[in-house]
FIZA-948222 format. One record per residue: residue in three letters; y, z, x of N, C-alpha, C in turn. Coordinates in steps of 0.05 Angstrom, whole numbers, plus 5000, padded with zeros to 4 digits. Layout:
// FIZA-948222
ALAYZXYZXYZX/...
***
This chain:
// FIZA-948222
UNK735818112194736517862187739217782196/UNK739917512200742717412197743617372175/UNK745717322181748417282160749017592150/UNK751417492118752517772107751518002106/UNK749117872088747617992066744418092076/UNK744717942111742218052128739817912114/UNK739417662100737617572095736417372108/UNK738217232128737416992136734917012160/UNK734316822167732116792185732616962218/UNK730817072217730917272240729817092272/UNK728016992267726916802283727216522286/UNK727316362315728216172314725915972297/UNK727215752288725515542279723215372301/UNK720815362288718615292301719114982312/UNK718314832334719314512342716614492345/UNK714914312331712414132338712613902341/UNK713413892372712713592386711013352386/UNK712213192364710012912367708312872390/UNK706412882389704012722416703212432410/UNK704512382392704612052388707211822390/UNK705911692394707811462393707311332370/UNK706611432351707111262320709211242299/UNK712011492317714811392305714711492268/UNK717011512263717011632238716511492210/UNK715211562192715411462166712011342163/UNK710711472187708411342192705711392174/UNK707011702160705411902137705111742119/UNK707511612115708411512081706911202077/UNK706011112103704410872104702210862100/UNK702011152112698411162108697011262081/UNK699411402067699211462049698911282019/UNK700611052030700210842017698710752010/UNK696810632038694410472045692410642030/UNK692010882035690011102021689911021988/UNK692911031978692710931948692310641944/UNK692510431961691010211948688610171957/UNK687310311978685010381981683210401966/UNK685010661944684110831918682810641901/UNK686110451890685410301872683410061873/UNK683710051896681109741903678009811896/UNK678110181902675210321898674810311871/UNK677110351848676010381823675910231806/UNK677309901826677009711809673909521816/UNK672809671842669909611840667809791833/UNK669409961832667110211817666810091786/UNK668810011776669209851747667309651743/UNK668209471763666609211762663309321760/UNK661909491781659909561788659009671758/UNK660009841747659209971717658709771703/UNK660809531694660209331681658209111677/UNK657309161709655008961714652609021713/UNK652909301711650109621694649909611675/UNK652909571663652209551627650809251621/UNK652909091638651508781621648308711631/UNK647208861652644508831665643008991645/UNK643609241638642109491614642109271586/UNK643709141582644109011560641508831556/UNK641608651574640408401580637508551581/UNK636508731597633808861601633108981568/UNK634709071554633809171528634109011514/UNK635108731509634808461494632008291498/UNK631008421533628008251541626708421517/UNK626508691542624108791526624308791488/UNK625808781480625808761453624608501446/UNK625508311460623408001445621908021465/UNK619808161483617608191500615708351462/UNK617608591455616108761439615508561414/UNK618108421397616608191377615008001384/UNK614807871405612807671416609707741421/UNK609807991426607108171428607108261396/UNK608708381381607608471350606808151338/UNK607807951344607207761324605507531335/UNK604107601361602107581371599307671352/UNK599707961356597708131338598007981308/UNK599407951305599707931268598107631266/UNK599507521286597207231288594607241290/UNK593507451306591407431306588807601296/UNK590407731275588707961262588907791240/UNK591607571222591307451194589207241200/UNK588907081228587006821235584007081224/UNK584507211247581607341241579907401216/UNK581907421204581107631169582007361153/UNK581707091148582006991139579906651154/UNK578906801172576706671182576906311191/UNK580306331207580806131235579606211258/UNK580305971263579405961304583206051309/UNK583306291318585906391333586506141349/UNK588806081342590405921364593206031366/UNK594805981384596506151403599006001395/UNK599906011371602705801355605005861376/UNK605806091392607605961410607205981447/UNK604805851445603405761469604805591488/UNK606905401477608305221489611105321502/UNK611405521492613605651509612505771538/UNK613605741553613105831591614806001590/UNK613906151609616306321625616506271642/UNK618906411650620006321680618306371701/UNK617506241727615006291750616806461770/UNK615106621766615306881792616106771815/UNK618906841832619006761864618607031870/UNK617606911904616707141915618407131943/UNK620307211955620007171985620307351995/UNK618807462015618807742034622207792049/UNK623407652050626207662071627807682046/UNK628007582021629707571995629207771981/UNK626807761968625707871937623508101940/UNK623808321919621308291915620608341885/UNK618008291878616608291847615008481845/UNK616308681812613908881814614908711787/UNK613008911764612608991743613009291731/UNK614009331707614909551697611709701678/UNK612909881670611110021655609809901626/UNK611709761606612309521597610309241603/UNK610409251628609008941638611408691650/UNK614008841647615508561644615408591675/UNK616208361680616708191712619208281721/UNK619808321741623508311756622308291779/UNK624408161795625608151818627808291831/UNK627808381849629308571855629908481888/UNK632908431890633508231912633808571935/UNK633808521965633408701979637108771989/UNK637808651975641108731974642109021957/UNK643209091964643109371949646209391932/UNK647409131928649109221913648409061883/UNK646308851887645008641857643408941851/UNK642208841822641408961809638508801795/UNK635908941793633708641787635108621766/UNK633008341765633708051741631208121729/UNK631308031703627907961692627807701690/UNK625207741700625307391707623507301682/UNK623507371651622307251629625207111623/UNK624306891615627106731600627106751568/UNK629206901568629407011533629906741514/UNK630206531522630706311501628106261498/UNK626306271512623906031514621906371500/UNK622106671498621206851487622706741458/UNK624406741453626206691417625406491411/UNK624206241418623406021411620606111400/UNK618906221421615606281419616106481389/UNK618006571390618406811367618406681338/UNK620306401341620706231314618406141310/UNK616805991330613705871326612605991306/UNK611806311328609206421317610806581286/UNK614206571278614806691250613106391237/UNK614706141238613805971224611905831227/UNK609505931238606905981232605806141211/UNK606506361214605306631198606306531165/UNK608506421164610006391142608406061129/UNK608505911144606905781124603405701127/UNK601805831152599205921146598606131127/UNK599906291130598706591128600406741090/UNK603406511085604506611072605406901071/UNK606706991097607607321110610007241123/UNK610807451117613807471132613907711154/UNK614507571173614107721209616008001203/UNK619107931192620708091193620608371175/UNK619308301157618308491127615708641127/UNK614008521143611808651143610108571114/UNK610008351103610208281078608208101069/UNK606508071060604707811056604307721025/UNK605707501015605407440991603007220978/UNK602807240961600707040946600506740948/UNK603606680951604206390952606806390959/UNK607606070963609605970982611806060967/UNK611905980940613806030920615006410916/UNK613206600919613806820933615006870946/UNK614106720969614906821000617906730996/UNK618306510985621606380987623406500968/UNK621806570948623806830924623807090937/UNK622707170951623007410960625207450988/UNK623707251011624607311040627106941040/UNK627006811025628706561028627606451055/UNK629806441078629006341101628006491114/UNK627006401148627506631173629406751184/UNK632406571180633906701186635806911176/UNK636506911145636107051126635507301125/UNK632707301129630907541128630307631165/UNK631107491175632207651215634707781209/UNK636907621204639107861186639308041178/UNK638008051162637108281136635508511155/UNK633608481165631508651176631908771200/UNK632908551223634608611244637108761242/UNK637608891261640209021259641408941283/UNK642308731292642708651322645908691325/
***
């Protein structure tokens, strides 16, 4: 070694010659760019989660009033039956939304379920259900306040009383007793 104490470097220092012309400080730019790069990725990786959760959201709010619209379907039409009506369809007047179809845009399956989506051929959307949940919550109030003053039963309780005066000491309103029974 050199120096006193024979420690120092015995060999000369290594020279690695730029092959660029990109001049100095050029690391610390790129290094930069790499970190807002970063951050631009995780503020759409964010976005992207969010639009999973609020889509998961929205799909388990259908099928949930797909599942009461079908139970109180049945309930309609097993109390008409056993009480010896002509079944009619109390929230018949609600539509749902009409299926698009376009081969270059969309396409339409159906789930296991039965519900409808669309599923755009873009791969960063996510399907839609194409049932419109207001016009399902409406059909929902119908066929409650049907059951409730044909049938004297409460959709939410599972409940069928003797008379009107019952039904209103016990369950009060529909909304009330969706409160109470619901856990939303």
């Amino acid at each position: 070694g050199l120096g006193k104490t024979e420690t120092g470097r015995s060999e000369p220092i290594s020279i690695t010659p730029g092959g660029g012309r990109t001049g100095l400080g050029i690391a610390e730019e790129r290094q930069r760019k790499a970190r807002a790069f970063s951050d631009l990725g995780k503020t759409q990786q964010k976005h992207l989660h969010n639009t999973f959760l609020e889509h998961q959201k929205k799909t388990f709010e259908l099928s949930k009033l797909v599942r009461d619209v079908n139970r109180a379907e049945k309930a309609c039409a097993q109390l008409d039956e056993a009480a010896g009506f002509d079944h009619i369809d109390p929230g018949a007047t609600a539509e749902l939304s009409d299926v698009h179809n376009s081969a270059a845009e969309e396409i339409t399956f159906r789930d296991a379920e039965g519900n409808v989506y669309v599923k755009s051929n873009s791969a960063t959307e996510l399907p839609e259900p194409v049932q419109d949940p207001t016009a399902l919550s409406e059909k929902i109030r119908r066929m409650v306040r049907y059951l409730r003053s044909r049938h004297t039963y409460c959709f939410y309780c599972s409940a069928r009383f003797e008379s009107d005066e019952a039904l209103v000491a016990y369950c009060r309103t529909d909304e009330e007793c969706e409160d109470i029974f619901l856990l939303d």
